[in-house]
C-alpha positions as CSV (number, residue, x, y, z in Angstrom):
1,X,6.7,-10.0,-2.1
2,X,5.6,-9.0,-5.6
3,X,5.0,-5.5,-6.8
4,X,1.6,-4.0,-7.1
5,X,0.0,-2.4,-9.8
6,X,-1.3,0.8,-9.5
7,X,-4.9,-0.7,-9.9
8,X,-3.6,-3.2,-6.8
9,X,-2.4,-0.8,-4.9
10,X,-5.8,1.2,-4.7
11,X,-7.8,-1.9,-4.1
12,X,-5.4,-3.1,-1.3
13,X,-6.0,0.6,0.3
14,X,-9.9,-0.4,0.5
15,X,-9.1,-3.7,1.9
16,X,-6.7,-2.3,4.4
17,X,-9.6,0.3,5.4
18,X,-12.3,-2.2,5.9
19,X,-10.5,-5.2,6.8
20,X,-12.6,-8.4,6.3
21,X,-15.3,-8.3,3.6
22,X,-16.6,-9.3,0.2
23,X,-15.8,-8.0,-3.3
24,X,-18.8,-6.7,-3.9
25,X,-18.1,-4.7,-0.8
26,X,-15.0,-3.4,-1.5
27,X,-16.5,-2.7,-5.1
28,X,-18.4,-0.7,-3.7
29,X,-15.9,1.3,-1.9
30,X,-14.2,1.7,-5.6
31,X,-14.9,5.5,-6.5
32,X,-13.5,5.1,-10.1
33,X,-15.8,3.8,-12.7
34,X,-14.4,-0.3,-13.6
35,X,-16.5,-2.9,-14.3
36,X,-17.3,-5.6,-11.2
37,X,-16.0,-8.2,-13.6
38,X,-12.8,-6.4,-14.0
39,X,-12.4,-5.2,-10.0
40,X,-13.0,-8.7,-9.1
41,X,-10.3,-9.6,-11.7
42,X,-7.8,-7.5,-9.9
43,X,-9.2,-9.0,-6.2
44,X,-8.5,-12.1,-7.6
45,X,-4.5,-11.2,-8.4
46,X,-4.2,-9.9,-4.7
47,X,-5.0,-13.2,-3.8
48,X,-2.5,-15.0,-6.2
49,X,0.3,-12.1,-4.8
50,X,-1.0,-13.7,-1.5
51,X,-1.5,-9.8,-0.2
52,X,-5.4,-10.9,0.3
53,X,-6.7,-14.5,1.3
54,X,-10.2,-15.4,0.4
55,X,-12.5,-18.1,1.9
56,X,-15.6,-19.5,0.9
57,X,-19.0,-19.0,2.6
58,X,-21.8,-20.5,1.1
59,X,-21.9,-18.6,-2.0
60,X,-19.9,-15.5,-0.9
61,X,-16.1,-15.3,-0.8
62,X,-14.8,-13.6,2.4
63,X,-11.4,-11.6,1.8
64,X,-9.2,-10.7,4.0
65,X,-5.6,-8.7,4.1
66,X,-2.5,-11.1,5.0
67,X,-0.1,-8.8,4.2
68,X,-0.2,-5.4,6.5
69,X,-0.5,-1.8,4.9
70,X,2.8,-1.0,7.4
71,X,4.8,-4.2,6.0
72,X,4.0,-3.3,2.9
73,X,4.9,0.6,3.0
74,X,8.2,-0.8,4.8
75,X,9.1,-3.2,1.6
76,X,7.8,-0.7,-0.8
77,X,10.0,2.2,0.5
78,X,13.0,0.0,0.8
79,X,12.4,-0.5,-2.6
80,X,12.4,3.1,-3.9
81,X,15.4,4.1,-1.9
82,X,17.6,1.1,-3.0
83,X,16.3,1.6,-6.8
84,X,16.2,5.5,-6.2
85,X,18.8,6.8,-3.9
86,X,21.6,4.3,-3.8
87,X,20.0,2.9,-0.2
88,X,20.8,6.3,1.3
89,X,18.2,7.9,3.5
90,X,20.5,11.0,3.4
91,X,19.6,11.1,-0.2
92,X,16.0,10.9,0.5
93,X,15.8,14.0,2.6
94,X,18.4,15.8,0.9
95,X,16.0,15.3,-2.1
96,X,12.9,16.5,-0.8
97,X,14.7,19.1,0.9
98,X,15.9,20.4,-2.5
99,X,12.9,20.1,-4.0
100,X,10.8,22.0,-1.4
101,X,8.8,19.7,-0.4
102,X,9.9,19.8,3.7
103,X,10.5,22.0,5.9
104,X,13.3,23.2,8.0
105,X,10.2,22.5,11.2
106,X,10.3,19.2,9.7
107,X,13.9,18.5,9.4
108,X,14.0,19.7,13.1
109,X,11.0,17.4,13.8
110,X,12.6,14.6,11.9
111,X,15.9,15.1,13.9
112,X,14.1,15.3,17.4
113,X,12.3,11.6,16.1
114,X,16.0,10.2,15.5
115,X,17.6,11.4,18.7
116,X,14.5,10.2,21.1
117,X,15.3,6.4,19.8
């Protein structure tokens, strides 16, 4: 699967939300000022990642997500902690742990998640 720009990614959140629609109705979902011309642009590289399929009706072009916002948060976060954290989820949590940004009602959370499996 090929990375995402940053652009992408924020697009692909719209599409995710509504699910089937148009560009212009996914533009319109865009809160940050771009021209159409350059939204559609980026629309148009989702389709060539093959994260969005498009098909023709009459005039319009339908889109519509192929790839899954949960299969792509899967590849993206394997990504980070191979590239990040030597593929150690210890790492990860160690990390945010140090960094303040979970709690200890978390960790205990997160441990009650792993032993329930």
């Amino acid at each position: 699967m090929e990375s995402l720009t940053h652009q992408e990614e924020e697009v692909m959140l719209i599409v995710w939300e509504k699910g089937e629609g148009t560009i212009r109705e996914y533009y319109e979902l865009y809160v940050k000022p771009l021209p159409y011309t350059t939204f559609a642009s980026v629309v148009r590289n989702l389709e060539r990642k093959k994260y969005i399929r498009m098909r023709r009706i009459g005039t319009t072009n339908l889109c519509m997500p192929i790839v899954s916002r949960i299969e792509y948060k899967r590849r993206f976060m394997s990504g980070v902690i191979h590239n990040y954290f030597q593929d150690s989820y210890k790492e990860v949590v160690s990390f945010f742990a140090k960094e303040q940004k979970i709690s200890a009602d978390e960790l205990k959370e997160i441990i009650r998640i792993i032993e329930s499996k």
